[in-house]
C-alpha positions in Angstrom: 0.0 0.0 0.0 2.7 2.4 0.8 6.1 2.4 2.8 9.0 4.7 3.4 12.4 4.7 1.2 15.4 5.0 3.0 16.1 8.1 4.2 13.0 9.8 2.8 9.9 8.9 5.7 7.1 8.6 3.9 3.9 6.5 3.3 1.2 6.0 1.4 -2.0 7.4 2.5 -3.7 3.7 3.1 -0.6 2.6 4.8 -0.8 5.6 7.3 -4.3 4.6 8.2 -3.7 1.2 8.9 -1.2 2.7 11.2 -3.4 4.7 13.3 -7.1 2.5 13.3 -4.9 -1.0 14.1 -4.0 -3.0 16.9 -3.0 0.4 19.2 -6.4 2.6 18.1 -5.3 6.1 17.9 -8.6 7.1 15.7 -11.9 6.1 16.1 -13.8 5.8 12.4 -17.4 6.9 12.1 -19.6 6.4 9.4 -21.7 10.0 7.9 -21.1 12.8 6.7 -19.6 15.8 8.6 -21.9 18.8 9.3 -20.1 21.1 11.7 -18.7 21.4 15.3 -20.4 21.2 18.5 -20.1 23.7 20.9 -21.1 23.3 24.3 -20.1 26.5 26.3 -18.3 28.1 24.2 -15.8 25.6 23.1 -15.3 23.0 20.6 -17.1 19.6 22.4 -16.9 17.4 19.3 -18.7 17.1 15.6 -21.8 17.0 14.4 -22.9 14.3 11.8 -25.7 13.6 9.4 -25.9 10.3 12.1 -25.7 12.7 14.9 -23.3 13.9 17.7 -20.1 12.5 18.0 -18.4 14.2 21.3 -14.7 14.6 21.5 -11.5 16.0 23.5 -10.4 18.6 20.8 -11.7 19.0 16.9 -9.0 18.9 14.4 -10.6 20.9 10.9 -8.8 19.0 8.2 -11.8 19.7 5.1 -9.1 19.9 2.9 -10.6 21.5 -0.6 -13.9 21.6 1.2 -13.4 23.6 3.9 -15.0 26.8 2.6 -17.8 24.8 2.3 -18.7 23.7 5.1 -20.1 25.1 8.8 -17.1 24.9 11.4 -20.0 25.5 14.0 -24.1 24.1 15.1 -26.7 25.2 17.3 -27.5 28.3 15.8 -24.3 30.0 16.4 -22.2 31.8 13.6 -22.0 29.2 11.1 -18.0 30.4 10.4 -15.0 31.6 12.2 -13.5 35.2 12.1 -10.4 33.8 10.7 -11.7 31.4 8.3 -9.4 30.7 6.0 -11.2 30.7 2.3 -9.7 27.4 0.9 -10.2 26.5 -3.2 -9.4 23.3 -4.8 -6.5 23.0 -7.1 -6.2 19.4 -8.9 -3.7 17.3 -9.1 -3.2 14.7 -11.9 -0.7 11.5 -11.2 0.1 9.0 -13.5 1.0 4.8 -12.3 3.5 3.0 -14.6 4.1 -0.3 -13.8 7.6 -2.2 -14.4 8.0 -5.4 -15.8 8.7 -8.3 -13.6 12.5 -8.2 -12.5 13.1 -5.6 -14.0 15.8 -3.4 -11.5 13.9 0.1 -10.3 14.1 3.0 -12.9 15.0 5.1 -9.4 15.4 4.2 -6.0 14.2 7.5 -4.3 12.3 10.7 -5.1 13.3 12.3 -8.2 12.3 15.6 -8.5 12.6 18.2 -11.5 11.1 21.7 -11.9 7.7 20.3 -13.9 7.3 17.1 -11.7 8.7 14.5 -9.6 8.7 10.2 -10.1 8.5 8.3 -6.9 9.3 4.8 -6.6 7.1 2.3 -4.9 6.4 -1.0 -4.5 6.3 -4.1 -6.9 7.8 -2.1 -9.5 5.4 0.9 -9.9 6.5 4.0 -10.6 4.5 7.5 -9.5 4.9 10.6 -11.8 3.1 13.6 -11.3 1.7 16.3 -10.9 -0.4 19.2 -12.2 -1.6 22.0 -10.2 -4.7 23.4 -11.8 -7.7 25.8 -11.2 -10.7 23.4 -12.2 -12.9 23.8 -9.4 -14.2 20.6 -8.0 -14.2 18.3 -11.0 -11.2 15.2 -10.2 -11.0 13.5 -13.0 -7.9 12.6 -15.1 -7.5 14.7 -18.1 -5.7 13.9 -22.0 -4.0 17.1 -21.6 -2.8 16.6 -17.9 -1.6 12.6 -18.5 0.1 13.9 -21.9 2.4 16.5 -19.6 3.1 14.3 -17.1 4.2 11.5 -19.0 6.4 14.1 -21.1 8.4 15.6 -17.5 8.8 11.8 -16.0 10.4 11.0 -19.5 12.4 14.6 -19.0 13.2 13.0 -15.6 13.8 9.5 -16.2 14.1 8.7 -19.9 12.9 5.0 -19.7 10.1 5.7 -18.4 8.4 6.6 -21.9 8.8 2.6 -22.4 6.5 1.5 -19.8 2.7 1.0 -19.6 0.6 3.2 -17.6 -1.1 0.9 -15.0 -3.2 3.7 -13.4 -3.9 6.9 -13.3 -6.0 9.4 -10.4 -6.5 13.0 -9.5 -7.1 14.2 -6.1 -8.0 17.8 -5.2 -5.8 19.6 -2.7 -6.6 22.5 -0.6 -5.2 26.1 -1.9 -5.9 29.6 1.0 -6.0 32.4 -0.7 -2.8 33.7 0.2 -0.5 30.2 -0.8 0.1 28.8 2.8 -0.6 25.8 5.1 -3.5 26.5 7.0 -2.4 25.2 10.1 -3.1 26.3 14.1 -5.4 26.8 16.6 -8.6 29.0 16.2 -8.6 32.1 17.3 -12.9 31.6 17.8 -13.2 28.6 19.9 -11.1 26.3 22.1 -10.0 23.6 21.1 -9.9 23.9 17.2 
């Protein structure tokens, strides 16, 4: 599903969960969708669901692409936060080659160039991406966008124009207005 390379700590996203929802149970997993967050004097006591309240220690916001979308707050109070950040998707386009059968890795680590990046993973796929485009909330894999990524992995890693494209996936990623992480406590309410 995912793993580190030496020297570069990282996993895939399926990998990480496994992680935290096995054996140890850092996260609890609830089923609906997301409506807002409770407040119960003042402070942040949890989340509201379409399957109803779920109450919790502190309320980590992590909408992603949607957070403009949706209310940080229920029970009539003001639906946003002063210092909402205004978040808009930008999609992302990645591209999965597969390498034959014994074949030795095109690269053993991240390669990175100025139009993309190829990241090695297991069982002899290959990653290539990305694009960073303003297309709202449609994810779906473009011609255009798997024609320029294929053309800066083989910029990258020349062989790479010989293998087969095994998959391919875009994901949206959060952009705040002003180009950085959104990250820290609320200013509004305790604990967000």
């Amino acid at each position: 599903a995912g793993g580190a390379g030496p020297g570069e700590h990282l996993a895939g996203p399926v990998a990480a969960l496994e992680l935290i929802t096995g054996d140890g149970l850092l996260l609890e997993l609830a089923e609906g969708e997301a409506r807002g967050v409770l407040v119960k004097g003042g402070r942040a006591a949890g989340v509201v669901t379409s399957e109803g309240e779920l109450e919790a220690g502190a309320v980590v916001f992590a909408a992603g692409a949607w957070n403009s979308w949706l209310h940080k707050f229920s029970g009539g109070e003001n639906p946003y936060l002063t210092d909402d950040p205004q978040v808009e998707p930008v999609r992302g386009q990645i591209l999965c080659y597969q390498q034959p059968a014994g074949q030795a890795p095109l690269v053993r680590h991240v390669v990175y160039s100025p139009r993309g990046y190829v990241v090695p993973r297991r069982e002899g796929r290959l990653l290539a991406g990305s694009t960073t485009e303003h297309a709202g909330f449609v994810c779906q894999v473009t011609e255009e966008g798997a024609r320029t990524i294929a053309a800066n992995a083989a910029e990258i890693a020349p062989a790479v124009s010989s293998l087969e494209v095994a998959d391919s996936w875009a994901g949206l990623r959060p952009r705040a207005a002003d180009g950085l992480p959104v990250l820290g406590e609320s200013a509004d309410r305790e604990p967000v």
